[in-house]
N, C-alpha and C positions, 0 to 999 in steps of 0.2 A: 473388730475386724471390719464391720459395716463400716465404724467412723472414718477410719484408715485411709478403708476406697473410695470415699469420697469426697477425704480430703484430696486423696490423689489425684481424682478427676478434678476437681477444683484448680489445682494449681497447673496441671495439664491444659485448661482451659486459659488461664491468665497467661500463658507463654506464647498465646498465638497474638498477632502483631495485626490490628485493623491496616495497620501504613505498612506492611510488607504486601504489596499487590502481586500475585503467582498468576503466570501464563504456560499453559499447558502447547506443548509445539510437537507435531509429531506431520509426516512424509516419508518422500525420499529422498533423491540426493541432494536437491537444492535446498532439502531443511538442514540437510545433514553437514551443508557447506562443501563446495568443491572448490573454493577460490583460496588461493596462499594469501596468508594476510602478509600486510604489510606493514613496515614501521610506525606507520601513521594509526595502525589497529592497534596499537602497544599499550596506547593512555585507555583505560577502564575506570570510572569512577565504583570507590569499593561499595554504594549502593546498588548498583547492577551485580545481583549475584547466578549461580547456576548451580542445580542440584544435581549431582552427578547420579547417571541414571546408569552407569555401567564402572567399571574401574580403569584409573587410566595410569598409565605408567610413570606418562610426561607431558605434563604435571604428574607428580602423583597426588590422584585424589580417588577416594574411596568411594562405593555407592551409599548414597541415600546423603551424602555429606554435603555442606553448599560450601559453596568458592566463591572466589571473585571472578566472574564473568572475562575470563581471557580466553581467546580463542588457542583451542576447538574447545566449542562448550559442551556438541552434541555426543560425538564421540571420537573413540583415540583416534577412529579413518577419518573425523570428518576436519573440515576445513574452515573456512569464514563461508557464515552462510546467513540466514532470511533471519536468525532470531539476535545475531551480533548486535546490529543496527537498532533491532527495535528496542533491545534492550535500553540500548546507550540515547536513544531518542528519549523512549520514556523518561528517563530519571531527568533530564537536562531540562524536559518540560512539566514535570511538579515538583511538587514543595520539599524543600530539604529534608522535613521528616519522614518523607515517601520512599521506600526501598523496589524495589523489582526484581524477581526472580525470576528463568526461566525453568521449566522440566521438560528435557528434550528430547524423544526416542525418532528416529528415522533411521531408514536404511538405503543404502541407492539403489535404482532400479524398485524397489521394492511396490508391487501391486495395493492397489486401495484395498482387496482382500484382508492382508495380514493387520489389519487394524481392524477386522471383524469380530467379535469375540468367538461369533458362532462358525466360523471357518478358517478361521488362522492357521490352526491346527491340523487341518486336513490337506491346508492349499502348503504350510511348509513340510507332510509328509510326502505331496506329490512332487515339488521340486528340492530333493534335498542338497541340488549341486547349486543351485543359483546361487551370485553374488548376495542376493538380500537374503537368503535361507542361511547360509553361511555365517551372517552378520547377527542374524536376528539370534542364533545358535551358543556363538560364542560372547556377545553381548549383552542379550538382551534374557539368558534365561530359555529361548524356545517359545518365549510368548509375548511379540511387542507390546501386545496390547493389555496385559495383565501388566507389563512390567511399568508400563505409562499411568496405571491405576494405582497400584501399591505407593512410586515414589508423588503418584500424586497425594492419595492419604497421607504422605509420609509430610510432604508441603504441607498440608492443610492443619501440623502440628503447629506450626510457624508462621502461617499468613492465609492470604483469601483467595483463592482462584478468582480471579477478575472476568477469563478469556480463555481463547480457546485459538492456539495460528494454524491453520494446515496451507503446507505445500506439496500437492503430489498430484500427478495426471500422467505424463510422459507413458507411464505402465498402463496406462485405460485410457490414451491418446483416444478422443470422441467417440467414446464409449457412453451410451444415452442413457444405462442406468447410472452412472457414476453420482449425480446427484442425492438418488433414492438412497444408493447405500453410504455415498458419505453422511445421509440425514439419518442411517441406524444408527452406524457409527459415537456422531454424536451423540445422539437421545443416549445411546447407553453409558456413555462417559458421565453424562450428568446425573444417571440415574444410579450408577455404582460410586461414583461421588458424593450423591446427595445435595447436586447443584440445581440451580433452577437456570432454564434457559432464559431469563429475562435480565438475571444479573450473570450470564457467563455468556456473553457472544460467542460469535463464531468466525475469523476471519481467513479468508478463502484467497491463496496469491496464484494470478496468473501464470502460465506457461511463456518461454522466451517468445517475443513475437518474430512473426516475418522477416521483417528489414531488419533484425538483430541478426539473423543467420539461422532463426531458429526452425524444427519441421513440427514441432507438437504446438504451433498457434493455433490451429483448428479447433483444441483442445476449450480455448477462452471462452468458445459460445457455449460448451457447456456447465462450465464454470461462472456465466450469465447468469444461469437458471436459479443459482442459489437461491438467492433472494425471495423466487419464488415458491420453493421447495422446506427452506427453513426462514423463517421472517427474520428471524436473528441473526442470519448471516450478512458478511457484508463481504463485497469482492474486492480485491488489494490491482489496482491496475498495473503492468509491466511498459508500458509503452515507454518508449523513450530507455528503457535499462537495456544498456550493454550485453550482449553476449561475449563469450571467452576467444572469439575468434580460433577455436581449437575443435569445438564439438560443436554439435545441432541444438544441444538440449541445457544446457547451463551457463550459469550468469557471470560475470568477473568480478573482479573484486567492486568494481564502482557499483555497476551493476546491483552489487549484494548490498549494499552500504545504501541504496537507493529503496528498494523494496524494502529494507528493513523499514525504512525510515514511514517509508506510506503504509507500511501495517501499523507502526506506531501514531501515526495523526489519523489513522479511523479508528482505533483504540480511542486515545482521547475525543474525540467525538464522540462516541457512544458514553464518552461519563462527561460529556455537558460541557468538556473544557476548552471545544472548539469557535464557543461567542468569544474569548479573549483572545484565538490565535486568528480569529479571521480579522476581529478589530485590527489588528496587526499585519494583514496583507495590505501591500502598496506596489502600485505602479511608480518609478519615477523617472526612467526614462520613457521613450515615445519617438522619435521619427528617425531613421539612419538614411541620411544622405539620400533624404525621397526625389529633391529637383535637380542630383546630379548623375541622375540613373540614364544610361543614353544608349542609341543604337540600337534596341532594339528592332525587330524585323516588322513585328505581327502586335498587338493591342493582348493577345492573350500572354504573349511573352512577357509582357512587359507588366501586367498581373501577377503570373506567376515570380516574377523576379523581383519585385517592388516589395522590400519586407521591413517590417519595424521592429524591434529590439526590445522588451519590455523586460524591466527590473522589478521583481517580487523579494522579498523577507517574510520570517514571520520570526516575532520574539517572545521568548518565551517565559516560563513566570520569574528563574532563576535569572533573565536578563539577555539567553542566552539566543543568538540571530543567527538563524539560516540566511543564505543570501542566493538566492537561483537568478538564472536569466533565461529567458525564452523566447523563441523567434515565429512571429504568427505573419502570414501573407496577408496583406490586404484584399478585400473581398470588395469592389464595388461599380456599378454601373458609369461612375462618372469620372472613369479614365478614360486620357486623349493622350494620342500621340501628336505635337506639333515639334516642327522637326528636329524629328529623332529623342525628345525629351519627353517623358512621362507628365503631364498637369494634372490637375485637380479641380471641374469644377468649370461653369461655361464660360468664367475669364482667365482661364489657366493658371490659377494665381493660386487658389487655394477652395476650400470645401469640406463638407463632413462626410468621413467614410467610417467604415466598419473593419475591423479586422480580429482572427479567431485566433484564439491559441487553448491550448494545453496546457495546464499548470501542472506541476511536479507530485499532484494527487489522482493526475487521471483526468480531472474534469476542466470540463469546456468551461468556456469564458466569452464574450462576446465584447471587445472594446471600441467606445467609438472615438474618433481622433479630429479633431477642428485645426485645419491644417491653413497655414495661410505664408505670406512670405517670410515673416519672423517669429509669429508665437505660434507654437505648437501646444496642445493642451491632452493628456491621455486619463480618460476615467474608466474604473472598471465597472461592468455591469455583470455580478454575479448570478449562475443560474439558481432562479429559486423552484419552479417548476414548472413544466411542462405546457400547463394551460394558461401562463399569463405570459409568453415568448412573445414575442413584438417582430412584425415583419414591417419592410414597406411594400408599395403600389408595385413594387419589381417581383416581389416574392420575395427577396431576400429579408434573412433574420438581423435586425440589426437589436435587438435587444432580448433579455432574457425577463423581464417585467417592464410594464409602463410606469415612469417615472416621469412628471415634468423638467425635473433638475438634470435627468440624466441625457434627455434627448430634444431637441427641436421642435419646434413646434412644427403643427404640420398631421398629415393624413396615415394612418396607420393601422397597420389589418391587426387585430388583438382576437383570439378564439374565432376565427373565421369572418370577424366583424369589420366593418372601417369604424376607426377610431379617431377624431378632434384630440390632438392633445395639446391644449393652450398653453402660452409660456409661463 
């Protein structure tokens, strides 16, 4: 009988997949997906799969059973949401023999509570009419948070929990514990797991911002703190995504297809795979029609309106090329208006300036641009950190590290200091 059972463990153990990588997703509605997919969400490669964490009709798929990753992954109410994207990110940027799965419990509305272990229980006896108490009832069992444990064991038969995505605040809009307990949260996923936080991150995605239409941005600064709060976490930025134009609080479909995509490139950072995708960022355009900009009134106008157009890719190991565009202002002391034309530079003619932008991860960039009547030249200077940022005699930042290749020779403030940087 002894031999039996352990042969059985034996072969139980040869059935789990090192190249099946499991990502555990749990929130609310924006995990759960509220965007209608569209045509273009139809193509799923059959390596992105989902373990059905409840039972669905249509499709019909069973719990604990995996599928092919077609949306709704989360559940029968949900829609295209935050884990679509990253799924289909992942697999296009590793290796053929690399599979990905996701395990996805969320509910909408639903509070950062009900993924407590130690309060779940109490917070859905006190709301038993809510939309998420309803959900979590007929879905999920009565316990989101058991039922994200179980099909996680049930994963762990089949592959390796990699990670970890939450999206949810809306329900704890700038609520100041909200860090602390997404940090128990966690710790107890890994500990009823048997994961270690050092090979299971943590990824934490934004609230809709502002200028999307959304009211729970407030919510981002304390979705900041992660970082500080668990070292393992890392925060997914929203900037730039779409809201639905319909509600204050949810993404659209581009929107989703967006955020999926930047929880999936801090993923692959975190496993070291980000020196091959950054080798692979390029600028290759650089100036839009800078000396036929005219009329303007004021020197500040003509700042703010003076913008360059910058083309970024990253390709990835299967071959496969995102292709973004992003629009940064130019930032610099040595504009002039002669009449009515924007110049460059104290023969009007041309000059080196700096201009910022945002890339499609969230993070800042600092480019400088040598602008002259016909050649134009755009290099990027990535930020590497904090205390090696390069300012000049103005104040302004024109670089994120001292490089002689990247910048001019010339006088330059580095960590509070003036700086000689020879050609």
């Amino acid at each position: 009988m002894v031999v039996l059972l352990a042969g059985s463990l034996t072969a139980a153990r040869a059935e789990v997949d090192p190249n099946f990588y499991v990502y555990l997703c749990f929130g609310q509605s924006n995990m759960e997906g509220n965007a209608q997919w569209e045509t273009v969400d139809n193509a799923v490669d059959t390596r992105f799969q989902m373990l059905a964490t409840t039972k669905f009709d249509s499709p019909a798929r069973a719990l604990g059973k995996w599928y092919k990753a077609l949306p709704p992954i989360v559940s029968p109410v949900g829609k295209l949401g935050m884990s679509d994207y990253f799924g289909r990110t992942m697999v296009a940027a590793l290796p053929k023999d690399v599979k990905v799965g996701v395990v996805a419990v969320a509910m909408g509305g639903s509070p950062i509570e009900m993924f407590d272990k130690d309060k779940c229980v109490q917070k859905l006896a006190d709301n038993p009419n809510e939309w998420w108490a309803i959900i979590t009832r007929n879905h999920y069992g009565g316990n989101a948070y058991q039922r994200l444990i179980d099909m996680g064991r049930k994963a762990q038969e089949k592959g390796v929990i990699k990670g970890i995505l939450l999206h949810q605040g809306c329900s704890n809009n700038c609520d100041p514990n909200w860090p602390k307990n997404v940090k128990k949260i966690y710790n107890d996923m890994l500990t009823d797991l048997g994961l270690s936080a050092d090979s299971v991150p943590l990824f934490v995605g934004e609230m809709l911002r502002e200028d999307q239409g959304g009211v729970c941005w407030g919510h981002n600064n304390i979705i900041a703190k992660m970082p500080s709060v668990v070292p393992t976490s890392h925060v997914i930025h929203s900037n730039g995504c779409p809201g639905n134009n319909t509600d204050p609080w949810h993404f659209c479909a581009a929107g989703y297809r967006t955020t999926g995509k930047r929880y999936a490139y801090e993923a692959l950072r975190t496993m070291e795979l980000d020196t091959r995708m950054n080798e692979d960022y390029r600028i290759t355009s650089s100036l839009k029609k800078f000396f036929t900009v005219k009329s303007f009134d004021t020197e500040f106008e003509a700042k703010a309106r003076a913008t360059v157009t910058l083309q970024l890719w990253c390709t990835f190991a299967d071959g496969h090329r995102e292709d973004l565009t992003e629009e940064a202002t130019f930032t610099s002391e040595d504009f002039k208006i002669t009449n009515g034309k924007v110049k460059i530079g104290s023969d009007g003619k041309g000059g080196i300036v700096t201009a910022t932008y945002t890339d499609f991860l969230g993070n800042e960039h600092v480019v400088t641009l040598t602008i002259g009547d016909v050649a134009t030249s755009c290099r990027d200077i990535a930020a590497d950190n904090n205390d090696s940022r390069v300012f000049n005699l103005h104040g302004m930042r024109v670089a994120s590290r001292a490089d002689s290749r990247l910048l001019p020779p010339g006088i330059y403030i580095i960590n509070g200091k003036k700086v000689f940087l020879k050609p």
